[in-house]
N, CA, C and O atoms as a GROMACS GRO file, in nm:
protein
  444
    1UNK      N    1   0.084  -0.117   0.000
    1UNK     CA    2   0.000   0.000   0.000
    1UNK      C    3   0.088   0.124   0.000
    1UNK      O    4   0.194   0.144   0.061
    2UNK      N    5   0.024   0.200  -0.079
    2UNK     CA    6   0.152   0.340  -0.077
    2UNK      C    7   0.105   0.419   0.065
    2UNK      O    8   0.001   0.411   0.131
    3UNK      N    9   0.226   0.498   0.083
    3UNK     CA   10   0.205   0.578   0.245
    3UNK      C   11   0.225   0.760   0.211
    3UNK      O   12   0.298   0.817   0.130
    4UNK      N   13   0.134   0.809   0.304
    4UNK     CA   14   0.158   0.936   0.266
    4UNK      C   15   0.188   0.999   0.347
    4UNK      O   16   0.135   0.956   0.450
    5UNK      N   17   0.268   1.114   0.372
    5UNK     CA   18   0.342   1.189   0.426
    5UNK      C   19   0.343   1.349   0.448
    5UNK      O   20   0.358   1.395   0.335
    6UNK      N   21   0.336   1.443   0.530
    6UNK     CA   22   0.322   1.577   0.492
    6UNK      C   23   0.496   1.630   0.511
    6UNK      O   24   0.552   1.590   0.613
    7UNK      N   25   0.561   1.702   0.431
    7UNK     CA   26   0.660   1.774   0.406
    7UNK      C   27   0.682   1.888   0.544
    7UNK      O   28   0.589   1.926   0.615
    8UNK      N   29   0.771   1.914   0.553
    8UNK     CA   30   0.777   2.052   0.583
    8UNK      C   31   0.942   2.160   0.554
    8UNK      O   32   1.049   2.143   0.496
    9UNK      N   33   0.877   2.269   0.632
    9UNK     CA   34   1.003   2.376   0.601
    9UNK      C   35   0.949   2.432   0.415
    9UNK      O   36   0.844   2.470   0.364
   10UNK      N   37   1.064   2.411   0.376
   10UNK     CA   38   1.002   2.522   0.251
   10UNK      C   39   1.023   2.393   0.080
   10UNK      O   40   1.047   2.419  -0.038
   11UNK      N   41   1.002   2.275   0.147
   11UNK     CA   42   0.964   2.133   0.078
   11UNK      C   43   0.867   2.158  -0.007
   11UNK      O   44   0.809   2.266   0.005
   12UNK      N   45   0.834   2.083  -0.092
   12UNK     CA   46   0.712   2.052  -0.137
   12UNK      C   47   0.580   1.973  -0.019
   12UNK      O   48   0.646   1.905   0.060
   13UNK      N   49   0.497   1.967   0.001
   13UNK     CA   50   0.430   1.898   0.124
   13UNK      C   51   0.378   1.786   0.110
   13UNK      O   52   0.310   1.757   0.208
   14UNK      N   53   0.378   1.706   0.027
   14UNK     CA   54   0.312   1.596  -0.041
   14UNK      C   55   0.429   1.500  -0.040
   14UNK      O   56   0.527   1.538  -0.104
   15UNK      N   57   0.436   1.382   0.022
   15UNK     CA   58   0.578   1.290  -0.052
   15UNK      C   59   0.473   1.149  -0.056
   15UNK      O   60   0.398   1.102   0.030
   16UNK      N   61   0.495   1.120  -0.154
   16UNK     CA   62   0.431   0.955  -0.162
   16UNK      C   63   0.513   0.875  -0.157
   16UNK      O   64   0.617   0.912  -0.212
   17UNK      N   65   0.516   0.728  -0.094
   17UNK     CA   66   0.600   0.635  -0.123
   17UNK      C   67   0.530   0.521  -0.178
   17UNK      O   68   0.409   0.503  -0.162
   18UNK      N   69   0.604   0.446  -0.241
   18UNK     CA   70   0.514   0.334  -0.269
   18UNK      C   71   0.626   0.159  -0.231
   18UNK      O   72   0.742   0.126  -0.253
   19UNK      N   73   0.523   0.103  -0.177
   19UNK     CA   74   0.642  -0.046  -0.110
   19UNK      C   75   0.552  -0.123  -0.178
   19UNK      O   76   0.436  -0.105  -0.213
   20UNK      N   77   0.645  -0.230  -0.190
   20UNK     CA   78   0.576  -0.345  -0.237
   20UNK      C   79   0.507  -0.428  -0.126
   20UNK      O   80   0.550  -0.459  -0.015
   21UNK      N   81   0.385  -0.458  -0.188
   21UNK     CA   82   0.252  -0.511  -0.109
   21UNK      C   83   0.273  -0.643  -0.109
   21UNK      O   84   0.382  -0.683  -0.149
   22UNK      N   85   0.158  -0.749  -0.057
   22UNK     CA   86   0.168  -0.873  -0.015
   22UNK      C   87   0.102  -0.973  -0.107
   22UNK      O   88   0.050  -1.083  -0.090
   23UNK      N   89   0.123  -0.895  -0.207
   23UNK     CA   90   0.047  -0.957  -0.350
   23UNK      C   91   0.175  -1.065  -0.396
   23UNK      O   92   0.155  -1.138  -0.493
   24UNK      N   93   0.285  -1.070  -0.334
   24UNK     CA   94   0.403  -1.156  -0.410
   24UNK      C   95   0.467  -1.150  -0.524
   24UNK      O   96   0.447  -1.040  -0.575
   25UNK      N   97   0.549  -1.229  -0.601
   25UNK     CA   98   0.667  -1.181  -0.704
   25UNK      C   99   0.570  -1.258  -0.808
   25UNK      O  100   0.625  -1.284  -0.915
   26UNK      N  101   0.490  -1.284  -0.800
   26UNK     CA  102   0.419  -1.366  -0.927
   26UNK      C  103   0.334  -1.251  -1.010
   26UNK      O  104   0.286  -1.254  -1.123
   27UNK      N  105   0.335  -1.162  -0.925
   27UNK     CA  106   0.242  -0.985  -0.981
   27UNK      C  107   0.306  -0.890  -1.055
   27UNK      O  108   0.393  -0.834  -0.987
   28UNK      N  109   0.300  -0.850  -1.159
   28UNK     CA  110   0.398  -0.767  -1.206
   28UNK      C  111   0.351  -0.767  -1.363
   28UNK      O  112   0.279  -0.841  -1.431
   29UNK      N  113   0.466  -0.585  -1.400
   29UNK     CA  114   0.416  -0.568  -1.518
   29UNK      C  115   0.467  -0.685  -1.608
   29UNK      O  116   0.461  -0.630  -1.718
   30UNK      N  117   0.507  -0.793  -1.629
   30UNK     CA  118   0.530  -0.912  -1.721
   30UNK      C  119   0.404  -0.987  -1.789
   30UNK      O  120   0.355  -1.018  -1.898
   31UNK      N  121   0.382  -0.997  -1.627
   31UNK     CA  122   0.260  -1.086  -1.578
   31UNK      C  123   0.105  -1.103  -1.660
   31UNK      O  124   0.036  -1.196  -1.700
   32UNK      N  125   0.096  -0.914  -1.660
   32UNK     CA  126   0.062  -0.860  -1.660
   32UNK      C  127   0.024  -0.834  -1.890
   32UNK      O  128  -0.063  -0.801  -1.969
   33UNK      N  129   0.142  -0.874  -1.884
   33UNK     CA  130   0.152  -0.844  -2.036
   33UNK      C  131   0.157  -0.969  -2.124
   33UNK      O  132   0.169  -0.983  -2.246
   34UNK      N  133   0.146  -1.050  -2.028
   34UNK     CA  134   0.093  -1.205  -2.118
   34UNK      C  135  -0.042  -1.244  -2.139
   34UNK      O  136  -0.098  -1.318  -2.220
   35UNK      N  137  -0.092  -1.152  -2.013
   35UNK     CA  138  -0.215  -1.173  -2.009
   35UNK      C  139  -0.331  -1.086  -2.095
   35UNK      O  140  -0.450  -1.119  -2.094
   36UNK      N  141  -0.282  -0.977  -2.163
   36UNK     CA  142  -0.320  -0.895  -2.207
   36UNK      C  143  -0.451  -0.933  -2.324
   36UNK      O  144  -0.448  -1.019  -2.412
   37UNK      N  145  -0.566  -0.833  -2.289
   37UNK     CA  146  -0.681  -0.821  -2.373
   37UNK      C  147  -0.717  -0.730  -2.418
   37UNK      O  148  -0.660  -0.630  -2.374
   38UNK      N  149  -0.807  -0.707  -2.508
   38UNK     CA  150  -0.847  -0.581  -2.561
   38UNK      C  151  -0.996  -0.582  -2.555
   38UNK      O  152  -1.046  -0.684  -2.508
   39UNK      N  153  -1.085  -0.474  -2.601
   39UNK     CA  154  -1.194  -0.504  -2.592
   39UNK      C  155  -1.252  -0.424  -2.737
   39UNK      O  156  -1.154  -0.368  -2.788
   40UNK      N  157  -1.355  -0.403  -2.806
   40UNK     CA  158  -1.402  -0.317  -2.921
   40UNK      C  159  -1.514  -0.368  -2.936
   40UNK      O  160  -1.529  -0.472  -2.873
   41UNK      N  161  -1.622  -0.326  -3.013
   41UNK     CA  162  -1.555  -0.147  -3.003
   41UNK      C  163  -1.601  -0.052  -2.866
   41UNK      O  164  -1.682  -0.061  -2.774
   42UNK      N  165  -1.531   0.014  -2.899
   42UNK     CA  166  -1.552   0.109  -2.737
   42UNK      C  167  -1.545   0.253  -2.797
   42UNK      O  168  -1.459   0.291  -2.876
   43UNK      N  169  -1.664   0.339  -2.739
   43UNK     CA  170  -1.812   0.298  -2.710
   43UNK      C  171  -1.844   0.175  -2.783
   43UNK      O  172  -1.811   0.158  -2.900
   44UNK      N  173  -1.923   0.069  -2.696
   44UNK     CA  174  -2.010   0.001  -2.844
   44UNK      C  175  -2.177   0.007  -2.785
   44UNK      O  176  -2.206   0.038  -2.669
   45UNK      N  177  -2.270  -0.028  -2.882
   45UNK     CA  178  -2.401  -0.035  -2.875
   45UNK      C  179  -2.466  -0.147  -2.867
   45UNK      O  180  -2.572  -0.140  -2.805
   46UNK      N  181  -2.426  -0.285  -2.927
   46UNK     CA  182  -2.510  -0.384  -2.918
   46UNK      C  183  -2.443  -0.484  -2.863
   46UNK      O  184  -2.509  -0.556  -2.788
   47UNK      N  185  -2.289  -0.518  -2.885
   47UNK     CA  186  -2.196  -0.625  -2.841
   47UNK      C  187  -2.085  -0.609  -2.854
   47UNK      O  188  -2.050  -0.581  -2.969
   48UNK      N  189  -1.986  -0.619  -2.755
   48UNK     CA  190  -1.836  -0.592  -2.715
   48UNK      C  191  -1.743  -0.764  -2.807
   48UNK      O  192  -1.774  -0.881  -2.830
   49UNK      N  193  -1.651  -0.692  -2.825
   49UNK     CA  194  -1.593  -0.854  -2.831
   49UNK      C  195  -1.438  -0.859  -2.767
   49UNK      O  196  -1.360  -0.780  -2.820
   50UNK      N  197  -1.398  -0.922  -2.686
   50UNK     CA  198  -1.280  -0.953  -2.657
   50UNK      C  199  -1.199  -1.016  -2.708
   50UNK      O  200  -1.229  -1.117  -2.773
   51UNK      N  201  -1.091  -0.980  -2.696
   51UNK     CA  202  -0.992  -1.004  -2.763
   51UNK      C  203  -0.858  -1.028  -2.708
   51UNK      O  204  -0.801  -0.925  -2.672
   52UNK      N  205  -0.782  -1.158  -2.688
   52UNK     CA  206  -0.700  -1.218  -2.620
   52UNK      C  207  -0.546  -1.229  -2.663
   52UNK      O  208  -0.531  -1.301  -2.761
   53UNK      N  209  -0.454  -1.185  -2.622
   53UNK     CA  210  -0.317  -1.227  -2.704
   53UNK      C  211  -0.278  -1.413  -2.692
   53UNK      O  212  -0.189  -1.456  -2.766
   54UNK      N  213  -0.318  -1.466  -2.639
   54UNK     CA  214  -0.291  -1.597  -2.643
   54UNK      C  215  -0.432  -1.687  -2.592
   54UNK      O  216  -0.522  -1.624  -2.537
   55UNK      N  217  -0.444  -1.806  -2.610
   55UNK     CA  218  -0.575  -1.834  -2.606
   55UNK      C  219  -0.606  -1.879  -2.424
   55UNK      O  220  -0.538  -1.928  -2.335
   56UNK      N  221  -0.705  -1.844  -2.432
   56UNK     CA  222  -0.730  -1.885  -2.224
   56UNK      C  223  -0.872  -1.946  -2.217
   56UNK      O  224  -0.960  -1.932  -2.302
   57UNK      N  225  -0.881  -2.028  -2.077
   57UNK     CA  226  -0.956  -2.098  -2.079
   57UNK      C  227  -0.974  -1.991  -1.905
   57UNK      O  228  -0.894  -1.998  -1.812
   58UNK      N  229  -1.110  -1.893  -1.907
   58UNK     CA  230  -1.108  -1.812  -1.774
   58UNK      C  231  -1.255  -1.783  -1.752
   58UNK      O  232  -1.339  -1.827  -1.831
   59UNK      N  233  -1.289  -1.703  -1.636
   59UNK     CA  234  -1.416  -1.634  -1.675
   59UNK      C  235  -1.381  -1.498  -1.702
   59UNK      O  236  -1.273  -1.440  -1.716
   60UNK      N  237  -1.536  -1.449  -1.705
   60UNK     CA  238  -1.591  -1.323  -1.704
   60UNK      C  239  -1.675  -1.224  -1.621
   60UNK      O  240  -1.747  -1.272  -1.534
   61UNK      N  241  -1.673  -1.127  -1.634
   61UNK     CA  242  -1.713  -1.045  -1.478
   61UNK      C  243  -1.770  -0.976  -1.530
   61UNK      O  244  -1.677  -0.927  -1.594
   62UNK      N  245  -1.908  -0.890  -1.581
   62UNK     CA  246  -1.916  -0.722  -1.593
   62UNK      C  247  -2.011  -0.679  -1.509
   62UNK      O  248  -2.123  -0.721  -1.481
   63UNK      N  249  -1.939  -0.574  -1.471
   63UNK     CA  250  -1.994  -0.489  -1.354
   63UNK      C  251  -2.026  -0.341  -1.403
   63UNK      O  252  -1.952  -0.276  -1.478
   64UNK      N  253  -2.121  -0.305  -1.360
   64UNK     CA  254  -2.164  -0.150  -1.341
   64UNK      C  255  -2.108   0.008  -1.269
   64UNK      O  256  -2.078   0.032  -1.152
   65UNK      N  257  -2.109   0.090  -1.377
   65UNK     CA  258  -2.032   0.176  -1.292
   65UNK      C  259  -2.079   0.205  -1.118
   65UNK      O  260  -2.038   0.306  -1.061
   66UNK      N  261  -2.160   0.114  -1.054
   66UNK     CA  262  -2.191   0.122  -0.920
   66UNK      C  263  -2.113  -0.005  -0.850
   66UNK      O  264  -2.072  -0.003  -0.734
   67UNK      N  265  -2.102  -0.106  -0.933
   67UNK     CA  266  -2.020  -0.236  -0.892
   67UNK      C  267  -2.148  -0.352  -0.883
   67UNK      O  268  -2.149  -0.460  -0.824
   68UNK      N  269  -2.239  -0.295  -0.953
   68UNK     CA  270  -2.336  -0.442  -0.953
   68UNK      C  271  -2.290  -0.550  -1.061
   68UNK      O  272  -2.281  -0.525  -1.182
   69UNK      N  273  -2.272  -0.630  -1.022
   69UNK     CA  274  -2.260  -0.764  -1.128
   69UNK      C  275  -2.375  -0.747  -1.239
   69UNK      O  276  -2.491  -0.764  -1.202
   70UNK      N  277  -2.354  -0.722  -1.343
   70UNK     CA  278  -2.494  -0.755  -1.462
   70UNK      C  279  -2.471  -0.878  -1.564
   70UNK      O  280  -2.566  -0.920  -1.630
   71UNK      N  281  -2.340  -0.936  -1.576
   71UNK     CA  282  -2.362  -1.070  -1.644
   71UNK      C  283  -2.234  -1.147  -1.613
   71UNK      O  284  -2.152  -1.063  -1.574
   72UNK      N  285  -2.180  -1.264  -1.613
   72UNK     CA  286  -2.084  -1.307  -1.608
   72UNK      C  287  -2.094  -1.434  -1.748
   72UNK      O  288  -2.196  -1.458  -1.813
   73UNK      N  289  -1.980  -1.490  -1.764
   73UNK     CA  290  -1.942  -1.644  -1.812
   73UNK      C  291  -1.823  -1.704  -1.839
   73UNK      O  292  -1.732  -1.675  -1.762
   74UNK      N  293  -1.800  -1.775  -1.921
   74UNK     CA  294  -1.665  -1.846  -1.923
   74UNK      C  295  -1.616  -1.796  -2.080
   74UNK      O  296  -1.684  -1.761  -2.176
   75UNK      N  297  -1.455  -1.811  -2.059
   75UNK     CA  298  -1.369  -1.714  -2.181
   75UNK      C  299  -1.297  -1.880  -2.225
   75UNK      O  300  -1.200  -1.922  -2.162
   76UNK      N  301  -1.348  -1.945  -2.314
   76UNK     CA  302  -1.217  -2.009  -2.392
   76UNK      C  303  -1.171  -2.020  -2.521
   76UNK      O  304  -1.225  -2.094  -2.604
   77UNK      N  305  -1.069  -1.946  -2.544
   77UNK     CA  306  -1.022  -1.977  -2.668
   77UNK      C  307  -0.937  -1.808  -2.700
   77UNK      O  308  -0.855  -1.750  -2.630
   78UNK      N  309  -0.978  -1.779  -2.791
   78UNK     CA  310  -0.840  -1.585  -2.822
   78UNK      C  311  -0.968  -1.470  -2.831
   78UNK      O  312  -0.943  -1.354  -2.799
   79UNK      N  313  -1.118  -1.509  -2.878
   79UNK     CA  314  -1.199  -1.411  -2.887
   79UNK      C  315  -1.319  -1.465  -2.818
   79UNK      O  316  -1.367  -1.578  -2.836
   80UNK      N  317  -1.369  -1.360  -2.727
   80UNK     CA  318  -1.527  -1.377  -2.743
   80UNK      C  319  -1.594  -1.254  -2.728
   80UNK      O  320  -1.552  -1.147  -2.686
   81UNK      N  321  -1.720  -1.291  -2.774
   81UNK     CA  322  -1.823  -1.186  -2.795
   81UNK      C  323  -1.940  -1.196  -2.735
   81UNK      O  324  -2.010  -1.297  -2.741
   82UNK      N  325  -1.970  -1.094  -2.673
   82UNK     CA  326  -2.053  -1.054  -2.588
   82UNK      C  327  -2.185  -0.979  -2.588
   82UNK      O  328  -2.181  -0.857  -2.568
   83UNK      N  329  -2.298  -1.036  -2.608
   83UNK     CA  330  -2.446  -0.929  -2.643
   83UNK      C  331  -2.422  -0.819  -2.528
   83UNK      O  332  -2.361  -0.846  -2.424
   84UNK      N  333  -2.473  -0.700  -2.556
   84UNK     CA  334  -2.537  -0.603  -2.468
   84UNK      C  335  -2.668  -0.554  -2.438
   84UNK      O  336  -2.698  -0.444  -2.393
   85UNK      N  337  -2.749  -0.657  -2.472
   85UNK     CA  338  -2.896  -0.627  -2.491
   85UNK      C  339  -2.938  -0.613  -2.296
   85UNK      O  340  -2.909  -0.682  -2.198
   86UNK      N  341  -3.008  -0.504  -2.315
   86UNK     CA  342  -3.047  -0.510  -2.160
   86UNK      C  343  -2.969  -0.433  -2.100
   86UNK      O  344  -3.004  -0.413  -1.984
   87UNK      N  345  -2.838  -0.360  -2.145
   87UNK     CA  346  -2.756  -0.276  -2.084
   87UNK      C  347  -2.763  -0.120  -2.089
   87UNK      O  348  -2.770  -0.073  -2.203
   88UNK      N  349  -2.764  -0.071  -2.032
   88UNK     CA  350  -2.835   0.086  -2.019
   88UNK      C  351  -2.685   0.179  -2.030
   88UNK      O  352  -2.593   0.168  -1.949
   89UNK      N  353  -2.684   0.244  -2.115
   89UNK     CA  354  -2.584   0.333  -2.124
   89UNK      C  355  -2.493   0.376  -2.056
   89UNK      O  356  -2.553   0.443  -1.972
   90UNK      N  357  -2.378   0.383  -2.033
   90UNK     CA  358  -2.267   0.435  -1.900
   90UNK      C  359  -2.167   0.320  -1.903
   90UNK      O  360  -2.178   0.229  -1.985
   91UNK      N  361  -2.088   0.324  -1.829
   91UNK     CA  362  -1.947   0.295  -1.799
   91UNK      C  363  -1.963   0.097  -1.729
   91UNK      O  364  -2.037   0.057  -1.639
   92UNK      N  365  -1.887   0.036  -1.793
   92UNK     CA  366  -1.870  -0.106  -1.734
   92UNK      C  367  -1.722  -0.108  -1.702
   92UNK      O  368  -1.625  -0.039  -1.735
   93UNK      N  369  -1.741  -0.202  -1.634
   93UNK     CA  370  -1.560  -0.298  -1.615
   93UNK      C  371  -1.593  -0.441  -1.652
   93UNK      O  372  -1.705  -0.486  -1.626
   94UNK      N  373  -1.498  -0.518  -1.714
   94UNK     CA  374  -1.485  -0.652  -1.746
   94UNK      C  375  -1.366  -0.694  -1.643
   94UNK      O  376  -1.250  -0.658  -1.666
   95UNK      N  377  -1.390  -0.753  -1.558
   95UNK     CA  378  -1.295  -0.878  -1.520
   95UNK      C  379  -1.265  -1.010  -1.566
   95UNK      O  380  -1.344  -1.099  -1.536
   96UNK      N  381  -1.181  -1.034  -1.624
   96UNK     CA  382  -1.118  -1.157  -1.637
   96UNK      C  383  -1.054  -1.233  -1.514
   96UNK      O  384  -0.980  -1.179  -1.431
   97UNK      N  385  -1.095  -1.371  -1.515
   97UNK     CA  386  -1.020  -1.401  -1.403
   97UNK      C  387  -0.988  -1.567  -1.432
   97UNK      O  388  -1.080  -1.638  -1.471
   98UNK      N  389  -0.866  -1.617  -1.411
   98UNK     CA  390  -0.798  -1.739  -1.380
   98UNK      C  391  -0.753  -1.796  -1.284
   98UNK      O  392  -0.759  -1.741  -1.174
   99UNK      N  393  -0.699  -1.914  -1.299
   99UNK     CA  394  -0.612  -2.025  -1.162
   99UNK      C  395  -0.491  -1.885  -1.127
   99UNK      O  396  -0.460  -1.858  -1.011
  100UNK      N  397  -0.436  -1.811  -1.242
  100UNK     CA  398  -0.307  -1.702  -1.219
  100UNK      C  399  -0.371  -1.563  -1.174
  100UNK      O  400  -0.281  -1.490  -1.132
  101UNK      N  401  -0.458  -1.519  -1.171
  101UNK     CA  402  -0.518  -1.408  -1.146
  101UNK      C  403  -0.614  -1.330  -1.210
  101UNK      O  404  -0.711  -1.387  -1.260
  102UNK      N  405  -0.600  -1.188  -1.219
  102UNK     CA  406  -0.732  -1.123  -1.275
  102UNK      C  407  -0.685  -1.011  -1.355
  102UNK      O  408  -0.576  -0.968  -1.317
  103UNK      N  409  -0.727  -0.961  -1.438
  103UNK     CA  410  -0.730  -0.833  -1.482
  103UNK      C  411  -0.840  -0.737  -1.516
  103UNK      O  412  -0.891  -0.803  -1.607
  104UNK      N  413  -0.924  -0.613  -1.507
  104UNK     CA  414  -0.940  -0.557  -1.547
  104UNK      C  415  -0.985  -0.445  -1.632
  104UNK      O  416  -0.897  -0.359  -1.623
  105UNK      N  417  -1.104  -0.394  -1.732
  105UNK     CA  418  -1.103  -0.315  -1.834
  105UNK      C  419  -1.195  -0.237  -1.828
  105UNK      O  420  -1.287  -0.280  -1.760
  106UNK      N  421  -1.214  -0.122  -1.878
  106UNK     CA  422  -1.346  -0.080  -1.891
  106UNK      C  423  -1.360  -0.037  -2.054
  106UNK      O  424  -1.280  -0.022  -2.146
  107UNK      N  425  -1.503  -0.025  -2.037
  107UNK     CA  426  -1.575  -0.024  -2.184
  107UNK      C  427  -1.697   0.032  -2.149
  107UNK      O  428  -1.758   0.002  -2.046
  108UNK      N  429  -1.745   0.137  -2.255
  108UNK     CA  430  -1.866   0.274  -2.262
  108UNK      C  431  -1.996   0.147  -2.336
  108UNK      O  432  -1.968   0.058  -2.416
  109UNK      N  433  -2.104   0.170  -2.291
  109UNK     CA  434  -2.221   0.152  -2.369
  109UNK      C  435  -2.272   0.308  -2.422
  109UNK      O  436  -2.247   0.413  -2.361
  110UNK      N  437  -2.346   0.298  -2.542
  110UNK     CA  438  -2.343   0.406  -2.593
  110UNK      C  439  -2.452   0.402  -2.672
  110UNK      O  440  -2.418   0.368  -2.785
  111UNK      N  441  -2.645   0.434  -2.658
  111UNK     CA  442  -2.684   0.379  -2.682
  111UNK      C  443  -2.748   0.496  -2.726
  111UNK      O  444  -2.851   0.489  -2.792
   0.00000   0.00000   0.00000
């Protein structure tokens, strides 16, 4: 967790630090970049499709810009595609998640 600090004398007053957390050495930008997805189109109106750099066998998460769950399922293979029927305009996040961890995204409905 980063820690914050107030300055003084004629400093700047703000110092942030940042330590490494208890997330372990398996976390990181590498990690991070194998796992990598995309999403399009963004804005979209009727159906998102994902898009995978290598193929995975994971789920799916999308949540509301309030954090309500509105659909989930399972990701296998480099693409999938996703209806939006029933989704009301504004801001989502997609989580992906595996046995290795999670990532991530957001994407506009735009209706």
């Amino acid at each position: 967790m980063p820690s914050f600090s107030w300055g003084s004398g004629n400093q700047f007053p703000l110092a942030i630090n940042f330590k490494r957390g208890p997330l372990g050495s398996g976390v990181g930008l590498e990690r991070i970049k194998e796992a990598e997805f995309s999403i399009f189109p963004n804005p979209a109106t009727s159906h998102i499709l994902m898009s995978f750099t290598n193929s995975v066998n994971a789920n799916f998460r999308i949540y509301n810009a309030n954090g309500m769950l509105v659909k989930s399922g399972a990701v296998i293979g480099e693409q999938q595609k996703i209806n939006l029927d029933g989704f009301a305009a504004g801001l989502y996040f997609v989580e992906i998640q595996d046995e290795k961890g999670s990532l991530v995204k957001k994407f506009v409905v735009d209706r």
